[in-house]
C-alpha positions in Angstrom: 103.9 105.7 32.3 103.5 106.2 28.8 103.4 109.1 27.1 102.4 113.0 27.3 101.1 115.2 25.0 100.8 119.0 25.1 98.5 119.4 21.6 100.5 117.9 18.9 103.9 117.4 21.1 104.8 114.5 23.1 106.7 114.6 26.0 107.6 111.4 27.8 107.2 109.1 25.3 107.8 105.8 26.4 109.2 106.9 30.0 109.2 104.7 32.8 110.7 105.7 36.5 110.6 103.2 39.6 111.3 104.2 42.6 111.6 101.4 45.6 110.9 103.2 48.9 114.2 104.7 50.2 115.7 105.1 47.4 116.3 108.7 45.7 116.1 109.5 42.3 117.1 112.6 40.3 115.0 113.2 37.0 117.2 115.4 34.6 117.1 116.5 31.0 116.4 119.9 29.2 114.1 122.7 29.8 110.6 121.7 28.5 111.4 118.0 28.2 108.9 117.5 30.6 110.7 117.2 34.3 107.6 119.0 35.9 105.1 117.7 34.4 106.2 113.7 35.2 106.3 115.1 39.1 102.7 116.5 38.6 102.0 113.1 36.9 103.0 111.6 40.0 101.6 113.3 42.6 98.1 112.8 40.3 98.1 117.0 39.5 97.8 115.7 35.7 95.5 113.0 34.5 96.0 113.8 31.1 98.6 111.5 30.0 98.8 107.9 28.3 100.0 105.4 30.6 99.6 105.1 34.3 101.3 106.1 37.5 101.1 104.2 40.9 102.0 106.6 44.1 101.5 106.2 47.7 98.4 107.9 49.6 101.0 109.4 51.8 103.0 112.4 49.2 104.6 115.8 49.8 105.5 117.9 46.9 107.4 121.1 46.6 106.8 122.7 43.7 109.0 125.0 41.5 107.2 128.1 43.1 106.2 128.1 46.9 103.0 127.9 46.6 101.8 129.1 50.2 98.7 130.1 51.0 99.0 133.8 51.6 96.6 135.0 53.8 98.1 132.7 56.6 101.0 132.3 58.3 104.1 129.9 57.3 103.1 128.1 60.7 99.4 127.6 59.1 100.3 126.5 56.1 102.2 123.6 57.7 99.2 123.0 60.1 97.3 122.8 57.0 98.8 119.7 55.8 100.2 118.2 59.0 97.3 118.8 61.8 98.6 116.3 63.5 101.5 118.3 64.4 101.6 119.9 67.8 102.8 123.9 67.4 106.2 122.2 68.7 106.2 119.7 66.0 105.5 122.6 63.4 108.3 124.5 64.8 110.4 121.7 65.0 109.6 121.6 61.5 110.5 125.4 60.7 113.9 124.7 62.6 114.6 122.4 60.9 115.2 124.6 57.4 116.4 127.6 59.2 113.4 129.0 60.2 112.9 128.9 63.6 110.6 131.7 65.0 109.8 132.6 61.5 106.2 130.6 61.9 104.4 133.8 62.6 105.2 135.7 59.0 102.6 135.6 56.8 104.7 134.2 53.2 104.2 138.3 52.1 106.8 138.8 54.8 109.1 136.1 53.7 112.2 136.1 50.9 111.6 134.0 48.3 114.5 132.0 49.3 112.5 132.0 53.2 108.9 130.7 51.8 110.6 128.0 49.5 112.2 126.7 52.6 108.4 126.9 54.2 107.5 124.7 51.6 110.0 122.1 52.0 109.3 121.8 56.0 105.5 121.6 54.8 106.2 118.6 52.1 108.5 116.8 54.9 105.7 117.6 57.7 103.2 115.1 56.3 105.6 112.4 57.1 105.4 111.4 53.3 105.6 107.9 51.7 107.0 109.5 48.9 108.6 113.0 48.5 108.4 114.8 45.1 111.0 117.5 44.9 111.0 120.1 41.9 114.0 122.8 41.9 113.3 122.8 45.4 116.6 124.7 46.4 117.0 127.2 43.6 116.6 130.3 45.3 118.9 129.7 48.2 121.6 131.2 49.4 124.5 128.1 49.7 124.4 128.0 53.4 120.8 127.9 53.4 120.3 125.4 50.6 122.8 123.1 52.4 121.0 123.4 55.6 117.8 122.5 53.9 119.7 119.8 51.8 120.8 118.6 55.4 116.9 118.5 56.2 115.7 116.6 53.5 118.5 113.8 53.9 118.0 113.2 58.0 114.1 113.0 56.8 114.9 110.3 54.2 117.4 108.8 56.2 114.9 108.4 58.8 111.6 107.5 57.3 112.8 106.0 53.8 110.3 107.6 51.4 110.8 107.2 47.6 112.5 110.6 46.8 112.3 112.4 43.0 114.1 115.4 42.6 114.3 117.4 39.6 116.9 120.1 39.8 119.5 121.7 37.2 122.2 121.9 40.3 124.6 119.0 40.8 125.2 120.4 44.4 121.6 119.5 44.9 121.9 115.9 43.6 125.3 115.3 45.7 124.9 113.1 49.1 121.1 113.3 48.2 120.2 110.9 45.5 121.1 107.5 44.7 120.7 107.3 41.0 120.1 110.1 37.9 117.7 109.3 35.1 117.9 111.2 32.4 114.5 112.3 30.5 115.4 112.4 26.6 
């Protein structure tokens, strides 16, 4: 990658990240130096940049915000991504972060904290290639973050997907990543 520009400002100038599959990267720096928008560069959200980005067809993404679709349920959203999945696998899934016979809720019925954790069992439940994490524990309670923490590291231990993480928490980053880059 190259550079970014929002109007007359540039973000990423001259940034470069790679990522070798299994390895985990943090991407840190200061609010609005442009964390998000490399992840939505990478996951090919954002076309609008100088430069280019290579990614795997295989990605999950949790994004700052949840992002569920509201008018079905958490299980649904996962089956969304991962039909594949038997209603087993999609609980397994939900388990996994904490959720366990939470599938039925529609994400109006969730915590915050609850439907972020949706949305890390639905980025893992595409069995992803590469796994594009932004703030993706920030509204947790510890014991839930470290239970979805724990999720996220048996998934990469097991699979070896390319991991970048952006998050302000060094809790987060602890046991999870291999290397920190910061953006300038």
């Amino acid at each position: 990658m190259a550079e970014k520009r929002f109007g007359q400002r540039v973000v990423l100038a001259g940034f470069r990240l790679d990522v070798a599959p299994g390895e985990a990267v943090a991407v840190t720096g200061p609010s609005g130096c442009g964390k998000s928008t490399l992840l939505r560069i990478l996951a090919g959200l954002d076309h609008a940049f100088t430069g280019w980005a290579e990614r795997p067809e295989r990605l999950g993404m949790v994004f700052q915000e949840p992002r569920l679709l509201p008018w079905m349920s958490a299980s649904a959203n996962i089956a969304l991504v991962a039909p594949f999945l038997s209603p087993a696998g999609i609980e397994a899934a939900l388990a996994a972060v904490g959720l366990a016979g939470e599938g039925h809720k529609l994400p109006g019925r969730l915590s915050l904290g609850m439907a972020r954790r949706v949305a890390v069992a639905r980025a893992l439940a595409v069995r992803p290639a590469a796994l594009l994490l932004d703030e993706p524990f920030v509204s947790l309670d510890e014991d839930s973050a470290r239970a979805t923490r724990a999720a996220v590291m048996a998934y990469c231990a097991e699979h070896r997907p390319a991991l970048v993480m952006v998050s302000h928490n060094p809790a987060d980053l602890d046991g999870l990543v291999q290397r920190v880059v910061p953006i300038p």
